[in-house]
C-alpha positions as CSV (number, residue, x, y, z in Angstrom):
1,X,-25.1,18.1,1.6
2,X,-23.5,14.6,0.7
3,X,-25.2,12.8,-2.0
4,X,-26.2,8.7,-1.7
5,X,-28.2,6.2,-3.5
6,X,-28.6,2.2,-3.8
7,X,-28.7,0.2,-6.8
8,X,-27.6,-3.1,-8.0
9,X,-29.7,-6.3,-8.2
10,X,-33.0,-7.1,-6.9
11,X,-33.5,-6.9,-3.5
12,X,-35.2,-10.0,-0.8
13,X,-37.6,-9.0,1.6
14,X,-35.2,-8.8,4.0
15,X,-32.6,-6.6,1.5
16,X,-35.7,-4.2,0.9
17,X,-36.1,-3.9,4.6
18,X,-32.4,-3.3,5.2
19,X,-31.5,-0.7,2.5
20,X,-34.7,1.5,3.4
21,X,-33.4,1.3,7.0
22,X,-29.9,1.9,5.5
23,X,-31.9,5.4,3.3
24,X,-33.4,6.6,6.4
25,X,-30.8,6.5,8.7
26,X,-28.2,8.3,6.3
27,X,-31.3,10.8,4.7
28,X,-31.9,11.8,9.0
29,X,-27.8,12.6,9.1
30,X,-26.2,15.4,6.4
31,X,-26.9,13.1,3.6
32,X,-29.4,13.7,0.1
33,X,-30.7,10.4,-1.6
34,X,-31.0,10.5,-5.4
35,X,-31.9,7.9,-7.5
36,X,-29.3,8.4,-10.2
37,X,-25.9,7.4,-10.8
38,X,-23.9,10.9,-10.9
39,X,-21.0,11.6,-11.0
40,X,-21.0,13.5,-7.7
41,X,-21.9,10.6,-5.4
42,X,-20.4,10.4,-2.3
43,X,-22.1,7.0,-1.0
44,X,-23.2,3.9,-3.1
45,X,-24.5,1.2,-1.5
46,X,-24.8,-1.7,-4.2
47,X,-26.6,-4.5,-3.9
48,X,-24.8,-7.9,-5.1
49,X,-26.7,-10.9,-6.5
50,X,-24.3,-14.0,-4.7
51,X,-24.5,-15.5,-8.1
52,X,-23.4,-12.6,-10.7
53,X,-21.6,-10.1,-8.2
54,X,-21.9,-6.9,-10.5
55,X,-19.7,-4.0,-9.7
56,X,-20.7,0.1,-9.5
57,X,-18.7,1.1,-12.2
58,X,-17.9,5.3,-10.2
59,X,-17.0,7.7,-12.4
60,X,-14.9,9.5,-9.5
61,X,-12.5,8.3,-7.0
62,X,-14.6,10.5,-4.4
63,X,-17.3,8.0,-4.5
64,X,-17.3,5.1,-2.2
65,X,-18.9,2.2,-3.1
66,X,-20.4,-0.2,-0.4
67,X,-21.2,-3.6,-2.0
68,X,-24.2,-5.5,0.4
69,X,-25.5,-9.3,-0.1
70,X,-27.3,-11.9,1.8
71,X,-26.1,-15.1,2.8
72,X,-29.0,-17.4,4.4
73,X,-26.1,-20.0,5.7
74,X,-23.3,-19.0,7.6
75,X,-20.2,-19.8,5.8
76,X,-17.7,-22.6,7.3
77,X,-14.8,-19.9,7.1
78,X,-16.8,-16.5,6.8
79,X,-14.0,-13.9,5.6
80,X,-13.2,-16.2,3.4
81,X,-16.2,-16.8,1.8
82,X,-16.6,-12.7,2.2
83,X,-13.4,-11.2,1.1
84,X,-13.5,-11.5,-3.0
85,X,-16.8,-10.7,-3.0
86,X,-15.1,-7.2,-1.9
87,X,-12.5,-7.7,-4.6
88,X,-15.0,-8.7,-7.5
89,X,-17.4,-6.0,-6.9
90,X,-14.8,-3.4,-7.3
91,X,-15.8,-1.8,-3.3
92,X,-14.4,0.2,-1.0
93,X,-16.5,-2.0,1.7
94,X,-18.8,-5.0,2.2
95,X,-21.8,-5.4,4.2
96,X,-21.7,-9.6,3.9
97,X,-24.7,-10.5,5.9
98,X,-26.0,-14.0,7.1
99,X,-29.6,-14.6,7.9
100,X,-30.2,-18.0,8.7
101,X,-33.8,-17.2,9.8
102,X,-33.1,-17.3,13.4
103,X,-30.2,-15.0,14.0
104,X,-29.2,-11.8,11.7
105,X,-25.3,-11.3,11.7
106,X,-23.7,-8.2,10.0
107,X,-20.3,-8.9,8.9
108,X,-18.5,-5.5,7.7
109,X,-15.3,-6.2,5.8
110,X,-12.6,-3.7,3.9
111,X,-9.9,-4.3,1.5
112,X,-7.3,-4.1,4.6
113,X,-8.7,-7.6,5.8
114,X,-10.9,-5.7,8.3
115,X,-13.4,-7.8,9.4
116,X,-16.4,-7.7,12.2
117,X,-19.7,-8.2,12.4
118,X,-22.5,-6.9,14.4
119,X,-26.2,-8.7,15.2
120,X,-29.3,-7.7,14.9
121,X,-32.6,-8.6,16.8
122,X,-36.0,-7.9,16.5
123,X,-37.0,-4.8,18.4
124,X,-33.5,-3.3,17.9
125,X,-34.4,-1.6,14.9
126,X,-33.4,1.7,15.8
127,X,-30.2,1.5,17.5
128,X,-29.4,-1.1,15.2
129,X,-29.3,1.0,12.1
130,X,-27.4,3.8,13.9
131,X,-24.4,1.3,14.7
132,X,-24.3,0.7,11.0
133,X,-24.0,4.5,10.2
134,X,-21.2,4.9,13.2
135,X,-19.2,2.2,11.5
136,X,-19.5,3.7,8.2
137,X,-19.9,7.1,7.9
138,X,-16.3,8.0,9.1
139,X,-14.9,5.4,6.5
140,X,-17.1,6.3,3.8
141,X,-16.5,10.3,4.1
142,X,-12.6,10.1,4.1
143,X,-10.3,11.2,2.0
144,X,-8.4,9.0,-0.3
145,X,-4.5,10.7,-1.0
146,X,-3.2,7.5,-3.5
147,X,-2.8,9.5,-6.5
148,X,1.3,9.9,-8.0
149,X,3.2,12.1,-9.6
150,X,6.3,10.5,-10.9
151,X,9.4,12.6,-12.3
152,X,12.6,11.1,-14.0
153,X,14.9,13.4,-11.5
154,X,16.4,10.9,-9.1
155,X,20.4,11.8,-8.5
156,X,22.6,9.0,-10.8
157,X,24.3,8.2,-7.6
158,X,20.9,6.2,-6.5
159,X,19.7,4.7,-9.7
160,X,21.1,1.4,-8.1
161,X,20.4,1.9,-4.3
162,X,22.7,3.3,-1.7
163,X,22.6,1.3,1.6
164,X,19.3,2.6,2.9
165,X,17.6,0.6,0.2
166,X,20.1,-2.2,1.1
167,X,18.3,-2.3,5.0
168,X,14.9,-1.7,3.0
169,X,15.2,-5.2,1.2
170,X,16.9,-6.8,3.8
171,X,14.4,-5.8,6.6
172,X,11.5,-7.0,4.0
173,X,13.1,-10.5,4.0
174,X,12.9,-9.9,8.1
175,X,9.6,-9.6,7.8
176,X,9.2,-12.4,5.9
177,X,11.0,-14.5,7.9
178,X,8.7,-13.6,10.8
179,X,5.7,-14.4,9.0
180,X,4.2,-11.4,8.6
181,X,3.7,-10.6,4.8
182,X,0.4,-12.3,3.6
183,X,0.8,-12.8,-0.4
184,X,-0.3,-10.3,-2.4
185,X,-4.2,-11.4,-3.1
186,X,-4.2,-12.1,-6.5
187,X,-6.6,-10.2,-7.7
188,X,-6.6,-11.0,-11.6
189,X,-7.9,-14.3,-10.5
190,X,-11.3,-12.7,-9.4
191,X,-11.7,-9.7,-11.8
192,X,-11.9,-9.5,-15.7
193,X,-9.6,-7.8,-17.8
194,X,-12.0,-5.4,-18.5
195,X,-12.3,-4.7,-14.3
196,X,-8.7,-4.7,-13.8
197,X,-8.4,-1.7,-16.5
198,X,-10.7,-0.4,-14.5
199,X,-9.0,-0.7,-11.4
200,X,-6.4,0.5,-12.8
201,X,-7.7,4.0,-14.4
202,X,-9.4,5.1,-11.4
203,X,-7.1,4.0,-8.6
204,X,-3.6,2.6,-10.5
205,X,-4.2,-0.5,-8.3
206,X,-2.2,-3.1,-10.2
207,X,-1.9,-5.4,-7.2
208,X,-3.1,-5.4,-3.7
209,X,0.0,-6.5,-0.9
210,X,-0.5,-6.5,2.3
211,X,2.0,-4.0,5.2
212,X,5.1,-1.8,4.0
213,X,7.8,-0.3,5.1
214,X,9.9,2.5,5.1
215,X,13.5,4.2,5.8
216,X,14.6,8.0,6.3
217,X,16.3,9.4,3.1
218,X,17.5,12.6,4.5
219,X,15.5,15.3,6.5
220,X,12.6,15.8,3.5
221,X,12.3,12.2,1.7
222,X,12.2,8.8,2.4
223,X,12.5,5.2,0.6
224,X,9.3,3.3,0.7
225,X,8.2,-0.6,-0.7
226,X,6.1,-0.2,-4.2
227,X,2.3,-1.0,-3.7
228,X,1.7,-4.8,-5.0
229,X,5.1,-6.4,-4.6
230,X,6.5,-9.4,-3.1
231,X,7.9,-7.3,-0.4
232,X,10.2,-10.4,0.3
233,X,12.1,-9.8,-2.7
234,X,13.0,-6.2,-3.3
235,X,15.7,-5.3,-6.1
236,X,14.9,-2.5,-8.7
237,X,15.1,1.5,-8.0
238,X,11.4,2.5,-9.1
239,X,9.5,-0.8,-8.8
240,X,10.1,-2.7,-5.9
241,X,11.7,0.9,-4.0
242,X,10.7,4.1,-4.7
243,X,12.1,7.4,-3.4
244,X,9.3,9.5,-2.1
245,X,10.7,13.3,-1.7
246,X,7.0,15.3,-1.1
247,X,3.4,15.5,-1.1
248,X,2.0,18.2,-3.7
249,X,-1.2,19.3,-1.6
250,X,-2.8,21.2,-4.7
251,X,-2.5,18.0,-6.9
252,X,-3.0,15.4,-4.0
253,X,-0.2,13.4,-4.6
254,X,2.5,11.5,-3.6
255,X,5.9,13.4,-5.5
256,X,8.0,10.7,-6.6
257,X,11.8,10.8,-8.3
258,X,12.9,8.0,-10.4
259,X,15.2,6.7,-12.7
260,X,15.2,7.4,-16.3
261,X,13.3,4.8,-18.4
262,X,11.6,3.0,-16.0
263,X,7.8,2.0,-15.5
264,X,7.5,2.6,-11.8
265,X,5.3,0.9,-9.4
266,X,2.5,2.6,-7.4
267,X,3.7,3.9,-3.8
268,X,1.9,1.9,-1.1
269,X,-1.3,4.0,-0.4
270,X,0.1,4.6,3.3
271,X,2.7,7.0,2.1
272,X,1.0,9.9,2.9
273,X,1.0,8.4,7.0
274,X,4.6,7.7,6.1
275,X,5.3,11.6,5.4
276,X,3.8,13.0,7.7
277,X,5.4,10.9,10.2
278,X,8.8,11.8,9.1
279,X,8.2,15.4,8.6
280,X,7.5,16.2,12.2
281,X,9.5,13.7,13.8
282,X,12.9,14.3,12.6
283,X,14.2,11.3,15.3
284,X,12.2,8.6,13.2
285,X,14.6,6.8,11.2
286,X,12.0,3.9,9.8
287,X,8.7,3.2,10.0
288,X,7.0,-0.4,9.6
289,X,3.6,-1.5,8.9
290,X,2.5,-4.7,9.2
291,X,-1.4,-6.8,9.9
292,X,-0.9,-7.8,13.0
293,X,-1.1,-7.0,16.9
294,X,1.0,-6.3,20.1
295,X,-0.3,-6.2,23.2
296,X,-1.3,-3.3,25.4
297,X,-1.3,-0.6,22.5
298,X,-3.1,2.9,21.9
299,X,-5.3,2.3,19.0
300,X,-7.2,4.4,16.4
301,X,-10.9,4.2,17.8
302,X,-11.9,4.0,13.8
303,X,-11.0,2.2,11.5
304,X,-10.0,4.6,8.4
305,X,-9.0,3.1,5.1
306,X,-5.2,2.9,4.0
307,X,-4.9,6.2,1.7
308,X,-7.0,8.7,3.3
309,X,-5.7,11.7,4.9
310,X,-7.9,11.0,8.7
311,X,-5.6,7.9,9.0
312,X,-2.7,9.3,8.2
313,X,-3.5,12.1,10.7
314,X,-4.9,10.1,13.7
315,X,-2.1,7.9,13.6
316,X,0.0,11.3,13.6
317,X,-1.7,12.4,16.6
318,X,-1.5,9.1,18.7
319,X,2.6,9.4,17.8
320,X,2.9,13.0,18.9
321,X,1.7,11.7,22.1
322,X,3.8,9.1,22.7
323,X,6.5,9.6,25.0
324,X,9.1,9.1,22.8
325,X,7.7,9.1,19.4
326,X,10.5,7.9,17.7
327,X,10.0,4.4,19.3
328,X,6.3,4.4,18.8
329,X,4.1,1.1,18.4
330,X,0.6,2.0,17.4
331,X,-2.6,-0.2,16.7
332,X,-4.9,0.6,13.9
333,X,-8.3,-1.2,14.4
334,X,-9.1,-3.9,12.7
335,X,-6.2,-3.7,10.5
336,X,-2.8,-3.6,11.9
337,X,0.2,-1.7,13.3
338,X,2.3,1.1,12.3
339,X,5.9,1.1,14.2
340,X,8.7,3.9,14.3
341,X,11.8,3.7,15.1
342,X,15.6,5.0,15.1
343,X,16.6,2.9,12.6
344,X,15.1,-0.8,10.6
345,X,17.0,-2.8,13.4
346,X,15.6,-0.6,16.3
347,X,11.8,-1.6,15.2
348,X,13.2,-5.6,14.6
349,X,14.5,-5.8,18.1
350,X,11.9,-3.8,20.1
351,X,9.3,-5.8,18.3
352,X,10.6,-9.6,17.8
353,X,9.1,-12.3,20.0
354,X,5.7,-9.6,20.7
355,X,3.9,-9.7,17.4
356,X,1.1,-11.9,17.4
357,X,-0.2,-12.8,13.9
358,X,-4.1,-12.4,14.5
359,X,-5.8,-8.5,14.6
360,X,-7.9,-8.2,17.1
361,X,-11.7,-7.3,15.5
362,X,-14.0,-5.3,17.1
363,X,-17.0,-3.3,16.2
């Protein structure tokens, strides 16, 4: 039995309404509602006043925290409005919903740039609340695989690149080029110090970038981008590249060689897609991820966060069925696209003049 409560700040009418429909609907399903803040919480659903956003400080990365506020005018540019609200309540998902007193819209949004939104009417109450627990259940009983374990053993020979690293940073400037690496959202601008330690403790999370890519090492590692970076400007062994040779299932973690005397960057939270990608395909020479769309694509039918082992092995699955699943292009919803290929210049000409910038949202 999963464990769930809700806390936060004091609740509307219509915020008392929703959270007990939110209690009921999980307490009916295989989950136990407890009114204290343990330590082995799977759910949290957090209530946010608009005006002094306080975050649910978990004790565990297990726990995933859904942040949930009321807007009673809808928002010239929604996401906007929406997205650090995410970012300053320290959550793993926001329900930002408008009620304007004549129409009820549910707006779900995730630190990938996910964003959707389903309506409610009167009458619906039901099948209403059910939608809600389709959309989040999956997403909020995944798990995360984002931790690291760093070892100074890289071979001297790669301290300063070879020319795999070379098509790394040159493909990120590519990508660049193409318009399709969103700054890194600079989060220090919407969290304290005190929040960004915190960050930092429980996830590493320095900095939050947007897509990655990757190239084949040899038949058992791979050279990733770092987690945070400007991907456009890659340089440094162990900060802007990192050479990923494992994943350690008894530790859940990312095995990492670097150089001597240096403070590494995080590996991009999709490493552990990355991995398995390469470990069963041994054709796949690269893989790139990147928020955007193509066109006529299999698709995930949830939308899994970046980290967590179901991602990594839907998006396994939908490859392995692909007719050639070195040259596979495939959608993740409401989030983006993960692309193999032979080579880095195999995905850039199979993909150039076909990417379009906007993700297609759907509930």
């Amino acid at each position: 039995m999963k464990r769930f409560t809700i806390t936060g700040a004091e609740r509307s009418d219509f915020l008392t309404w929703f959270t007990e429909g939110l209690k009921k609907q999980f307490s009916q399903r295989d989950y136990e509602f407890c009114d204290s803040s343990e330590d082995d919480l799977r759910v949290v659903f957090n209530v946010l006043d608009p005006e002094k956003p306080r975050p649910f400080r978990r004790q565990a990365q297990a726990t995933f925290v859904i942040s949930v506020m009321e807007k009673n005018e809808k928002p010239t540019n929604t996401f906007q409005s929406a997205y650090p609200y995410l970012i300053r309540s320290l959550a793993n998902h926001l329900l930002y919903i408008v009620n304007d007193g004549r129409r009820i819209e549910v707006y779900f949004v995730t630190p990938e740039q996910g964003f959707y939104n389903i309506g409610y009417q009167k009458g619906e109450e039901e099948e209403f609340f059910n939608k809600v627990y389709k959309r989040l259940e999956p997403v909020a009983s995944s798990q995360l695989v984002i931790n690291n374990e760093f070892n100074e053993d890289l071979d001297e020979e790669l301290w300063n690149g070879n020319e795999a690293t070379e098509r790394l940073a040159f493909s990120g400037k590519r990508l660049d080029e193409m318009n399709l690496l969103p700054a890194p959202f600079p989060l220090e601008k919407y969290l304290s110090k005190r929040d960004m330690r915190h960050l930092k403790k429980l996830y590493g999370i320095g900095g939050l970038s947007y897509g990655n890519l990757s190239t084949r090492h040899d038949e058992s590692s791979f050279w990733m981008s770092a987690s945070g970076i400007n991907k456009a400007n890659m340089k440094e062994i162990g900060k802007d590249m990192l050479y990923i040779k494992g994943f350690n299932k008894e530790k859940n973690a990312m095995e990492i060689s670097i150089p001597p005397n240096v403070a590494p960057k995080r590996a991009s939270v999709d490493a552990i897609e990355h991995w398995m990608i390469y470990k069963e395909h041994p054709d796949v020479g690269a893989i790139v991820h990147i928020h955007a769309w193509i066109e006529g694509i299999q698709a995930t039918e949830i939308n899994y966060p970046c980290g967590t082992i179901q991602l990594a092995e839907t998006v396994a699955d939908l490859i392995r069925n692909e007719e050639d699943p070195s040259r596979a292009i495939i959608g993740l919803k409401n989030h983006g696209l993960t692309i193999t290929g032979r080579s880095l210049d195999d995905i850039f000409e199979r993909i150039e003049g076909r990417v379009l910038d906007q993700v297609p949202m759907s509930s």
